[in-house]
MIPATOR-502485 format. One record per residue: x, y, z of N, C-alpha, C, O, CB in turn; residue number from 1; residue in three letters. Coordinates in Angstrom, 2 decimals. Glycine has a CB too. Example, Ala and Ser with C-alpha at 12.3 -4.5 7.8 and 13.67 -1.06 7.14 Angstrom:
<recs>
[rec [13.19 -5.69 7.80] [12.30 -4.50 7.80] [13.20 -3.30 7.80] [14.24 -3.32 8.46] [11.31 -4.47 9.05] 1 "Ala"];
[rec [12.85 -2.25 7.08] [13.67 -1.06 7.14] [12.90 0.03 7.87] [13.41 1.14 8.04] [14.08 -0.60 5.72] 2 "Ser"];
</recs>
This chain:
<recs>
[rec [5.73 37.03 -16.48] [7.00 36.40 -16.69] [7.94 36.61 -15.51] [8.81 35.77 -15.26] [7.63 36.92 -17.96] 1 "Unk"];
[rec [7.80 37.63 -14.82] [8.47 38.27 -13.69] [8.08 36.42 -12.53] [8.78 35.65 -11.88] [7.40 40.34 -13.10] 2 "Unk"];
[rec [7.43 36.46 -12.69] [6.87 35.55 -11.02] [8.12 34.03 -11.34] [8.81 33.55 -10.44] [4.24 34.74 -11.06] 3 "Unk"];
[rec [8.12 33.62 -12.56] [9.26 32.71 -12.98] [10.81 32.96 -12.54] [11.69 32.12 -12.44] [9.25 32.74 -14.44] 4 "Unk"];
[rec [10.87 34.23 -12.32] [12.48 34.85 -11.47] [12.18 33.98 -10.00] [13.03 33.29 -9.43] [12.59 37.20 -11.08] 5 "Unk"];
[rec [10.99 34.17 -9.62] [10.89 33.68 -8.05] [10.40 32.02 -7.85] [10.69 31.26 -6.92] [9.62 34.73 -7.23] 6 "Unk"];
[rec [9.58 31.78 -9.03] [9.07 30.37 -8.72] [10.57 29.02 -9.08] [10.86 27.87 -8.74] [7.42 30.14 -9.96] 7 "Unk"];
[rec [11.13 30.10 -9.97] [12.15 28.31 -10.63] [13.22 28.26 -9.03] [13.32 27.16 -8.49] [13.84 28.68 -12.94] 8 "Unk"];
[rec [14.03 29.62 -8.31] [14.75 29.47 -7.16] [13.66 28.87 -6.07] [14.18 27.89 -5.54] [15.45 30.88 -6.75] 9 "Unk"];
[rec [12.48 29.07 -5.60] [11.93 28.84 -4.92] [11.76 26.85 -4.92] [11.72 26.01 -4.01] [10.92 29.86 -5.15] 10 "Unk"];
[rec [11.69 26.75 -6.54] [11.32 25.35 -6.64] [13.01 24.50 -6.10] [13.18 23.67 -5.20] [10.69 24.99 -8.56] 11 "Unk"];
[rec [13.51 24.80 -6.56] [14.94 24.20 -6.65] [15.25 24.29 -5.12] [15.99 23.43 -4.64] [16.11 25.10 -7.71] 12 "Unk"];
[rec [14.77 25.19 -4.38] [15.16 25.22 -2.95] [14.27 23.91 -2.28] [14.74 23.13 -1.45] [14.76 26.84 -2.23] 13 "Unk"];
[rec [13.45 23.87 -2.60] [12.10 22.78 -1.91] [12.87 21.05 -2.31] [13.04 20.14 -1.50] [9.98 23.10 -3.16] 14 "Unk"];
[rec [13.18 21.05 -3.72] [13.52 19.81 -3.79] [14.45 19.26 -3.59] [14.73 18.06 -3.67] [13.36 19.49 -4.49] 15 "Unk"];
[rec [15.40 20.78 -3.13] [17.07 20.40 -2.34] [17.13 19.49 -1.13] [17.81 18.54 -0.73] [17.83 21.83 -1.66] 16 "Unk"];
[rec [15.67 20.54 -0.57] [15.30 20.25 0.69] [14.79 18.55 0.71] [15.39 17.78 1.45] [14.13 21.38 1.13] 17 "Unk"];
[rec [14.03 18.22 0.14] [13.81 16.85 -0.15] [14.42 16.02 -0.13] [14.50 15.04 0.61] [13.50 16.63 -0.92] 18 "Unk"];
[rec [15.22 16.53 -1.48] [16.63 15.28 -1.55] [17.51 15.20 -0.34] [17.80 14.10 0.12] [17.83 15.65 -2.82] 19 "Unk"];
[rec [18.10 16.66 0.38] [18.62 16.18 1.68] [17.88 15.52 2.64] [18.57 14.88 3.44] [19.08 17.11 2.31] 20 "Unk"];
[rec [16.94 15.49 2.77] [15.65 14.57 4.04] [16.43 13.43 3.23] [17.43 12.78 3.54] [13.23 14.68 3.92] 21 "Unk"];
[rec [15.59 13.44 2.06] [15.83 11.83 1.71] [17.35 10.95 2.07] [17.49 9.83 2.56] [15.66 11.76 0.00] 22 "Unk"];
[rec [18.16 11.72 1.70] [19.38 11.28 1.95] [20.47 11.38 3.37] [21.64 11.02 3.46] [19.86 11.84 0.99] 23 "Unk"];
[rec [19.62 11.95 4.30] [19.86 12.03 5.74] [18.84 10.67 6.09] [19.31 10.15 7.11] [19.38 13.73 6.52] 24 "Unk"];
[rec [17.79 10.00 5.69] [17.03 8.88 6.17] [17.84 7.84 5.81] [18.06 6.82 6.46] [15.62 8.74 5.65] 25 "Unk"];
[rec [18.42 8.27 4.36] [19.03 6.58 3.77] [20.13 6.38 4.26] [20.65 5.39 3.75] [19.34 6.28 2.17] 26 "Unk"];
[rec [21.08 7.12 5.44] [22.49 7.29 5.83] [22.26 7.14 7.05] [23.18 6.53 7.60] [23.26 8.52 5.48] 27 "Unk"];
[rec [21.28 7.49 7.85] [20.87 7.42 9.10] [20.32 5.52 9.13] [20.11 5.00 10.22] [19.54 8.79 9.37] 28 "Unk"];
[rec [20.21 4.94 8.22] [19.52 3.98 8.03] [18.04 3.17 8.31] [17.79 1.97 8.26] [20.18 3.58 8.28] 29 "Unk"];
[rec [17.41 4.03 8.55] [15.54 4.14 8.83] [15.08 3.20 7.79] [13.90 2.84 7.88] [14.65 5.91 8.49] 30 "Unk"];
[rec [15.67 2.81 7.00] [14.81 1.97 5.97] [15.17 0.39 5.91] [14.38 -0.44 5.47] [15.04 2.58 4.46] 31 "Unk"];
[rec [16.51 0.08 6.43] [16.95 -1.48 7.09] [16.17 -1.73 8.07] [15.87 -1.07 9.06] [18.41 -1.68 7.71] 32 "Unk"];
[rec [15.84 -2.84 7.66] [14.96 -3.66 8.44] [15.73 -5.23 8.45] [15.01 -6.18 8.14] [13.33 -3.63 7.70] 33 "Unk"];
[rec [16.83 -5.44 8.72] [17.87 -6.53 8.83] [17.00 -8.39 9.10] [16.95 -9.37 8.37] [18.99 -5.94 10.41] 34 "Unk"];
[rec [16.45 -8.10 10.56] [15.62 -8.99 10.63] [14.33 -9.54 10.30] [13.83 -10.66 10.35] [15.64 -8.98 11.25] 35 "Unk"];
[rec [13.92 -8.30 9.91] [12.08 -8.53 9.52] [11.80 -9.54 8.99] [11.33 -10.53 9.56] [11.36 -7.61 8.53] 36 "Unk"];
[rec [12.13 -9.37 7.37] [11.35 -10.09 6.70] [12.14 -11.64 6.91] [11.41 -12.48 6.39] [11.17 -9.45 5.16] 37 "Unk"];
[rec [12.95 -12.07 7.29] [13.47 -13.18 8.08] [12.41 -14.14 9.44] [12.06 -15.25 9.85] [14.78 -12.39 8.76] 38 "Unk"];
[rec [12.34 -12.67 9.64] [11.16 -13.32 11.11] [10.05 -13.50 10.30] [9.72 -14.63 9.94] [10.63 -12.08 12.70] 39 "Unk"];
[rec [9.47 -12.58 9.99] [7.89 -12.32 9.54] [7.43 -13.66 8.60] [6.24 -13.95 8.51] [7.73 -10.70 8.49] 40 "Unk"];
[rec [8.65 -14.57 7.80] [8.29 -15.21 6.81] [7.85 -16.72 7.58] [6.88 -17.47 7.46] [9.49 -15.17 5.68] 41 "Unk"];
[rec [9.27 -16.77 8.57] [8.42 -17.87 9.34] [7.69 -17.66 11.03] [7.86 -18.47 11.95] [9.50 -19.09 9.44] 42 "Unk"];
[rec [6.96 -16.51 11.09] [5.91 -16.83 12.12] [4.47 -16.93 11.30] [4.03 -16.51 10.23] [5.87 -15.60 13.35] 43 "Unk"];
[rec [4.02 -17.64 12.29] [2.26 -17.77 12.57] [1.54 -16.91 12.31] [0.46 -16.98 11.74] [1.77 -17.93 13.82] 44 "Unk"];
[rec [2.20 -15.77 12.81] [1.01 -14.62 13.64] [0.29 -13.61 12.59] [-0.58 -12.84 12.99] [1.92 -13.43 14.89] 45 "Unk"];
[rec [0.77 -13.67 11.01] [0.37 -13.34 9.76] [-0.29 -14.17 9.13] [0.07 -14.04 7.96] [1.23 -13.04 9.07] 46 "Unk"];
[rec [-1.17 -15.08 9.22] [-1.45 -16.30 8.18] [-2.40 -15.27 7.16] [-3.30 -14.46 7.40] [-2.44 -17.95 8.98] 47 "Unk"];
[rec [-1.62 -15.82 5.73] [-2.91 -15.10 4.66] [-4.29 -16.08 4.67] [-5.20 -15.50 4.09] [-2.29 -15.03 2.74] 48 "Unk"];
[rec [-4.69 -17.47 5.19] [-5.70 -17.81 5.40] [-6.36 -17.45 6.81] [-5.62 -17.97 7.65] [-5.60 -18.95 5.10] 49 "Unk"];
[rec [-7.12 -16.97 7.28] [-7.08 -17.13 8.76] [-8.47 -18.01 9.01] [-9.55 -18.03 8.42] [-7.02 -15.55 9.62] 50 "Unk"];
[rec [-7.93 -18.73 10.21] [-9.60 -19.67 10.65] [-10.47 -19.14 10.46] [-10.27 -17.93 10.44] [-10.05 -20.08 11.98] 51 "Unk"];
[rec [-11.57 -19.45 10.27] [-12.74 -18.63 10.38] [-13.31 -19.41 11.32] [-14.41 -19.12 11.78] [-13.59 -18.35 9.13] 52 "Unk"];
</recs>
């Protein structure tokens, strides 16, 4: 029962850690992609048929 004193702070520290990553990526803005899917929809260079 003792190891639960160390595992629940230990856990709560890890997923702090997480959530700040996560929320330093979504503020930093790494996940906008403004133009992409704008471009990507009308080029060529993706066809889901391709010649064979």
């Amino acid at each position: 029962m003792e190891i639960i004193a160390y595992l629940i702070p230990i856990s709560l520290f890890l997923g702090g850690v997480g959530l700040a990553a996560f929320v330093y990526t979504v503020r930093s803005n790494q996940y906008d992609d403004p133009d992409g899917n704008s471009q990507r929809i009308l080029s060529n260079d993706y066809d889901d048929k391709p010649k064979s």
